[in-house]
C-alpha positions in Angstrom: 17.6 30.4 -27.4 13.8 30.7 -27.3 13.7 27.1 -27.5 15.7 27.0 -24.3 13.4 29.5 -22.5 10.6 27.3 -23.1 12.3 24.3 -21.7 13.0 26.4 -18.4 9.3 26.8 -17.9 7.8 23.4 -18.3 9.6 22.5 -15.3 9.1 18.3 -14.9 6.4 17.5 -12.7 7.2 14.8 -10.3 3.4 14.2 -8.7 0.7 13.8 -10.6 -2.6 13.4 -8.9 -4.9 10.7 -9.7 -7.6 8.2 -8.9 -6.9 4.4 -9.2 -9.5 2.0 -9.6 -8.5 -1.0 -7.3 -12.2 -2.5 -7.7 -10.1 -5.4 -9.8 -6.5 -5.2 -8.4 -4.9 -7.6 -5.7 -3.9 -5.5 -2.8 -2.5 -6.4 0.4 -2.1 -4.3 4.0 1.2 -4.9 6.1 2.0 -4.0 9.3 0.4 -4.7 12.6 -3.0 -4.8 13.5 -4.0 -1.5 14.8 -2.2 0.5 11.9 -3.2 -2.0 9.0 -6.8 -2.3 10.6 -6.8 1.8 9.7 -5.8 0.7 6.3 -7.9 -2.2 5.9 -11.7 -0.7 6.7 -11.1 2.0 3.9 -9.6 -0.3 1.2 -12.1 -3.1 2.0 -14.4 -1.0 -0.1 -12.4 -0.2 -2.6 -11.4 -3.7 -3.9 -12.8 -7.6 -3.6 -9.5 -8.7 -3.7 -8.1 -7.2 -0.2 -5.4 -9.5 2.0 -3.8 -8.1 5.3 -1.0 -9.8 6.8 0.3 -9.4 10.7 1.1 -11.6 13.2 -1.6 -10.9 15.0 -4.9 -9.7 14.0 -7.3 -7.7 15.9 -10.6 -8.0 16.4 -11.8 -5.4 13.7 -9.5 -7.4 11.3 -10.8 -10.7 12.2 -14.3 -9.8 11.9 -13.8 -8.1 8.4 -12.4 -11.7 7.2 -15.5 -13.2 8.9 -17.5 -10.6 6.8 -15.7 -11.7 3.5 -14.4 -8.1 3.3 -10.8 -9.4 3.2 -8.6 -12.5 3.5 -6.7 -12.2 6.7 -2.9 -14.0 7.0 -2.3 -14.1 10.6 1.9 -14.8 9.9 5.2 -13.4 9.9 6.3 -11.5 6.9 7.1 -13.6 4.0 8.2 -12.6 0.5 5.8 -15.5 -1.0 2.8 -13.2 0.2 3.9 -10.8 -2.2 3.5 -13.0 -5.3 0.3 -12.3 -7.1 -0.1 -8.5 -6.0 -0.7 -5.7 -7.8 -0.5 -2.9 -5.0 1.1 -3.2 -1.8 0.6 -1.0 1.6 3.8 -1.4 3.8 2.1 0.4 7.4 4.9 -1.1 9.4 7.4 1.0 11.1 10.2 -2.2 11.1 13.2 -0.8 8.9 14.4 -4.1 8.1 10.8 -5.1 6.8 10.2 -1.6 4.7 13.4 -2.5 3.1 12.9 -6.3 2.0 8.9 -5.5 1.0 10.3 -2.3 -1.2 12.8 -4.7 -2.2 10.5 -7.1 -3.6 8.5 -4.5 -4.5 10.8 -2.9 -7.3 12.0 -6.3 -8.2 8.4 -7.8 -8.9 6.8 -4.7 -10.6 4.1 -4.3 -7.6 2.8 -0.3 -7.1 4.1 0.3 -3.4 3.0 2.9 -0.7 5.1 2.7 2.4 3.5 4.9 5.2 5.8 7.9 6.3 8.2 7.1 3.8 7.8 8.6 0.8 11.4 7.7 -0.4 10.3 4.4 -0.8 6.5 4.7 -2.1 5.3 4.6 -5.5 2.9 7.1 -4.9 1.5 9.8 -2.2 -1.6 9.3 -0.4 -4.4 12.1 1.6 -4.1 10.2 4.9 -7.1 12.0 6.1 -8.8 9.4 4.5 -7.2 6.8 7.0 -8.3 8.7 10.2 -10.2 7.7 12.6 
């Protein structure tokens, strides 16, 4: 009985907050170019090994490849992009895309974070930090 009241209080805790080193880690940005520039001028700092892929880039994007901040993939989506990655950032608002990358995602092992849907990231993020 006691053993049962105990349980009731240590009630699972689905978030846990933390900091990730990503100094090390592959990490790639998708979406298009004004959203995954947001995402790609914080995360440049954060880790050597930065790609973004969009069809397009912008001009912030292009000259942070120029800078050797990150490697940009001016593309369509492709699954082969994925290979290799150890976190991914799915900024895109294309359902059909969110699906496939989260996909993949689960399928490969690859830490996900899917902006605005929480359903289908790995983990929560303070998007303060991705403000302009």
């Amino acid at each position: 009985m006691d053993r049962d009241k105990e349980n009731e209080s240590q009630a699972p805790c689905r978030l846990l907050p933390v900091l990730i080193d990503l100094s090390e880690k592959h990490v790639c940005v998708i979406g298009d170019a004004p959203e995954a520039a947001r995402y790609a001028r914080y995360l440049s700092g954060c880790t050597r090994y930065l790609s973004v892929l969009c069809e397009e880039g912008s001009e912030e994007l292009k000259t942070l490849a120029e800078e050797g901040c990150l490697s940009l993939l001016e593309q369509p989506y492709s699954r082969e992009v994925l290979f290799g990655m150890d976190i991914v950032f799915c900024v895109s608002g294309s359902e059909p895309l969110i699906s496939d990358v989260s996909a993949i995602c689960r399928t490969m092992g690859i830490t996900l974070y899917t902006a605005g849907r929480p359903d289908k990231s790995d983990f929560m993020l303070d998007t303060d930090l991705f403000s302009d």
